[in-house]
C-alpha positions in Angstrom: 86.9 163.0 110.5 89.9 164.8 110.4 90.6 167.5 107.6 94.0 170.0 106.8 94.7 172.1 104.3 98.5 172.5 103.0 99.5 175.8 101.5 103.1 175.7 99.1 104.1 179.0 100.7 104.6 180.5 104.4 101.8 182.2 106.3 98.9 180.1 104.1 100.1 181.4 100.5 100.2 179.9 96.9 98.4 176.9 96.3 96.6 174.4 98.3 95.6 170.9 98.7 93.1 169.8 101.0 93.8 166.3 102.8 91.2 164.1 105.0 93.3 160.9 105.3 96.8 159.9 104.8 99.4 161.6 102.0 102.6 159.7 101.1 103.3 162.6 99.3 102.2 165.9 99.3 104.5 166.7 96.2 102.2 165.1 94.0 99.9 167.9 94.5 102.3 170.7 96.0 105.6 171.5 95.0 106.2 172.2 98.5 104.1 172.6 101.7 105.8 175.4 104.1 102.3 176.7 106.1 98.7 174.6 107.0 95.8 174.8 108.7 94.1 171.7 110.5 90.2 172.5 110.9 89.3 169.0 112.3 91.2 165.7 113.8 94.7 165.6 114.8 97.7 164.7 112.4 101.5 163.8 112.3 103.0 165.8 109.3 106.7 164.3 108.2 109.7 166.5 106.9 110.4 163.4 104.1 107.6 161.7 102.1 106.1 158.0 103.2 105.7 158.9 106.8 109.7 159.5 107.0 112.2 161.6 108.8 111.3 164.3 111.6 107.8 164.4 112.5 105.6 166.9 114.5 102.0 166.3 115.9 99.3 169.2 114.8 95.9 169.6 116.1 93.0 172.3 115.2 95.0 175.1 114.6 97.2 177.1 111.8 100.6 176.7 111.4 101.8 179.6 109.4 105.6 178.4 109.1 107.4 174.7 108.7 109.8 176.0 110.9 107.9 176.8 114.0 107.0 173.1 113.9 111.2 172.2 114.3 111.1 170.8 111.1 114.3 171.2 109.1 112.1 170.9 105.7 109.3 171.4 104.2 106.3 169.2 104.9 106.1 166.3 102.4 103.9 163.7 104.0 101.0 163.0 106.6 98.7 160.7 108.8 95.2 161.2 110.2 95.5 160.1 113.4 92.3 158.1 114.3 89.9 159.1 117.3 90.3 156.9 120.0 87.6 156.0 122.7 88.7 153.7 125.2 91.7 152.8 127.6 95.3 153.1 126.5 98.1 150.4 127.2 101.3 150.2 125.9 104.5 148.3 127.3 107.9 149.6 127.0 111.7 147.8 127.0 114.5 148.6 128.0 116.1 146.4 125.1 115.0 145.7 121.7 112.9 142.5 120.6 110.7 143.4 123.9 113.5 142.1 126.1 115.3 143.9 128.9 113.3 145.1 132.0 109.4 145.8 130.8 107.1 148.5 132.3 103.2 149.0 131.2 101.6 152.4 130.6 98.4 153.2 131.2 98.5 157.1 131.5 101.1 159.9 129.9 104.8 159.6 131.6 106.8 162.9 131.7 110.1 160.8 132.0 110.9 156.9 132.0 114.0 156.9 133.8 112.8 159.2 136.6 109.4 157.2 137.2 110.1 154.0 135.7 113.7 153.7 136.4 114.3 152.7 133.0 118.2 153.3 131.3 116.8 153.3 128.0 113.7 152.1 126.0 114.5 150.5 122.2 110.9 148.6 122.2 107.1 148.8 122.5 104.1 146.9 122.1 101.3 149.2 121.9 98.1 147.6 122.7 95.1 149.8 123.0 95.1 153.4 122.0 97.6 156.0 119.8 100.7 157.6 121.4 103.5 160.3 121.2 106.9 159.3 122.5 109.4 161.8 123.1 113.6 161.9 122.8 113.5 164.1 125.9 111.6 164.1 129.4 108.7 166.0 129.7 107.4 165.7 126.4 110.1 167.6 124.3 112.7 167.0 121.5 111.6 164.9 118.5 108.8 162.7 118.7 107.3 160.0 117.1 103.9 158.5 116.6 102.9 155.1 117.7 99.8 153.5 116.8 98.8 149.9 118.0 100.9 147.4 117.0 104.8 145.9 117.9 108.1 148.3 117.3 110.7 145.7 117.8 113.6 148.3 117.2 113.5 151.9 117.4 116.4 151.9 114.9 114.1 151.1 112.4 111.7 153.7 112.8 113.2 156.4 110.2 114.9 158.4 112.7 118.3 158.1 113.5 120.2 157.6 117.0 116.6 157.8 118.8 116.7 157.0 122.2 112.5 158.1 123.8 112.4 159.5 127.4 108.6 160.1 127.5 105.5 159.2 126.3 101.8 161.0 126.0 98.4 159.4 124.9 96.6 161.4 122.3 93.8 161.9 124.0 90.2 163.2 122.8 91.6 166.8 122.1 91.5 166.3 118.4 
C-alpha cells in the first residue's frame, strides 16, 4: 500500500494531509500542496485537480519543491499507482483509433522512432502492466501514466499537442 504525505508550503511546511489512494483534489484538504514526501508505493501527482494537466511520477522519496518536479503549479491531484507482478504488454500506433503501423512492447523503449521506426504514436492498447510514456526519447519531457486499458487519442488525454517518443514499465521499485 502506497502512502504520501502533502505539505501546503515548500521544503515540508504548513499543513498536511496524508493520502493512501487516489485524490481528485487535494484542495479540499490543502489550500495548496507545494512540497511531499512519498514513504511507500509509487504515485503520479497532477499540476490541475481530476488527474489533469502536467503530471510527474514520484516514488519513496521527498520532494521539497513543486518546481523541481517541472511542474508549472502547485500539486492539486493524485493516483496510487498499483503494484504490479507479472509481464507487461502494450501496443503502440502510429495513428489514432489503433490504426497506422502497430508495434508491441514488452520491455522499456528509450525512443520509438529510433527502435521502432515509428513517425509518430497517437494510440495504445495497454494490456498487462502500468507504464510511463514520454514526449521525448530517452525517458524525458512530459510524461504521462498509462494503466491497462485502450487510449484511442492522445488528444484526449488532458495534455495538449502531445506527441510520446518513449515508454518505461513501472517496474517493482515502488
Amino acid at each position: 500500500m502506497g502512502k504520501v504525505i502533502f505539505y501546503e508550503e515548500r521544503n515540508f511546511q504548513g499543513r498536511s494531509y496524508e493520502c493512501s489512494s487516489d485524490c481528485s483534489d487535494i484542495s479540499t484538504y490543502l489550500s495548496r500542496c507545494n512540497s511531499c514526501k512519498v514513504e511507500n508505493g509509487c504515485f503520479m501527482v497532477y499540476d490541475d485537480s481530476n488527474f489533469m494537466g502536467n503530471q510527474y511520477f514520484i516514488k519513496r522519496g521527498e520532494y521539497s519543491d513543486y518546481t523541481c518536479m517541472g511542474m508549472r503549479d502547485s500539486i492539486r491531484s493524485c493516483r496510487l499507482i498499483p503494484q504490479h507482478r507479472g509481464a507487461f504488454r502494450m501496443r503502440v500506433y502510429e495513428r489514432e483509433d489503433f490504426s497506422g503501423q502497430m508495434h508491441e512492447l514488452m520491455d522499456d523503449c528509450d525512443s520509438l522512432h529510433e527502435r521502432l521506426r515509428m513517425s509518430d504514436c497517437q494510440s495504445c492498447q495497454v494490456m498487462d502492466g502500468h507504464w510511463l510514456m514520454y514526449e521525448q526519447p530517452h525517458y524525458r519531457g512530459r510524461m504521462m501514466y498509462m494503466r491497462p486499458g485502450e487510449y484511442r487519442s492522445f488528444r484526449n488525454l488532458g495534455i495538449s499537442n502531445v506527441k510520446f517518443s518513449s515508454a518505461r514499465r513501472i517496474t517493482d521499485f515502488c
